[in-house]
C-alpha positions, 0 to 999 in steps of 0.5 A: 825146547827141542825145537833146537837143532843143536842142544847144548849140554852142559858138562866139560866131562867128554865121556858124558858128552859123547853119551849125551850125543849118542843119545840124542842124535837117535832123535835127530839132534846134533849137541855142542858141550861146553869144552864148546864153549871155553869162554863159560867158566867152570860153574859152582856146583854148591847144590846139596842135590843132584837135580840141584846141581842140575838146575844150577849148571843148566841155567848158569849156563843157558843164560850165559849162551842164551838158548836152552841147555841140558844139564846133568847131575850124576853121582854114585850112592855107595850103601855101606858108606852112607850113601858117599860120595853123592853130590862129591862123586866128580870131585871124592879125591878132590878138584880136579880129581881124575876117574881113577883117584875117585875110584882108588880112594871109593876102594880104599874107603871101603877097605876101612871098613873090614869084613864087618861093613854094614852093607858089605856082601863080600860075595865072589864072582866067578873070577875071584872078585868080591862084591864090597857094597850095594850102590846105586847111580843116580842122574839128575837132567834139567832141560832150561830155556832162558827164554822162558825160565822154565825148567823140564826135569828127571831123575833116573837110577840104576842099581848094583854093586861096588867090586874090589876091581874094575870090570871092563875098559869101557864107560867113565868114571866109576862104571869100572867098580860097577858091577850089574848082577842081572847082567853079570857084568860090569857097567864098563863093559856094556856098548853104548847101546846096552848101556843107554837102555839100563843106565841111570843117565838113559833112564832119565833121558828117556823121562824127559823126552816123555815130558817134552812131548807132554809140554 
């Protein structure tokens, strides 16, 4: 399915895409996203999983352009809420929602629950800050060809901790409010590179060119 020079990845989330081609580019691949491509629509994300969604948005989108897409889906599990907002985390203030509604209505969620959450470290960090909950980012890659109809997947996670304020400037959506213990630092204030080797989205694509070179 690489035998493309250019891969195209389906997403209009720029911060996605310039990971996708930082990534890639390492093997030589130049990629296109779909901000590309405005003649696709947005694409319907009903599935009830990430790798769902992933083999949803890759396929829409594959058989739209015909040559094969990469999708992903990501989202961040927060413990002390039940795993939210999973599947909603792009849209968890509602379509359209911008990184910093989601990460404002994640700490406001979390607030409800008072000092009794049921996850809820409450610990310090040396600046003052308090660790709220463990969480855990999740990233689902489909890899489609229309030619064939095959799909080539992976999964990747990374875990940490919900902060009560953002950490760095870096990264995009949630990585603010991410906080890696075995670091001591927060996902937003990672380089591309130090995040590509620990993040969720890195951990998947590493599994899935394993698997490319085993097909």
């Amino acid at each position: 399915m690489l035998s493309h020079e250019v891969i195209v990845v389906a997403t209009k989330n720029a911060g996605k895409a310039k990971e996708f081609a930082h990534a890639l580019k390492q093997l030589g691949k130049q990629t296109a996203s779909l901000l590309d491509y405005p003649q696709i629509p947005d694409i319907v994300e009903d599935g009830d999983t990430f790798a769902a969604n992933a083999r949803i948005k890759a396929k829409t989108a594959g058989d739209a352009l015909g040559v094969p897409v990469l999708a992903d889906d990501s989202g961040l599990r927060v413990d002390a809420l039940g795993g939210e907002p999973g599947v909603y985390s792009a849209r968890y203030a509602g379509e359209g929602a911008t990184d910093e509604a989601n990460n404002a209505k994640l700490l406001r969620e979390l607030g409800k629950l008072g000092d009794d959450g049921s996850d809820a470290r409450r610990e310090s960090l040396p600046d003052g800050s308090r660790l709220l909950s463990k969480a855990r980012f999740v990233c689902a890659l489909a890899l489609y060809d229309p030619a064939t109809g095959a799909f080539i997947e992976a999964e990747g996670a990374v875990d940490g901790f919900i902060t009560d304020r953002p950490h760095g400037t870096g990264g995009f959506g949630y990585d603010p409010l991410f906080w890696l213990p075995a670091l001591g630092r927060g996902m937003a204030e990672l380089s591309k590179e130090e995040k590509q080797r620990i993040s969720h989205r890195g951990e998947a694509l590493r599994k899935l060119l394993s698997r490319l070179g085993q097909s």
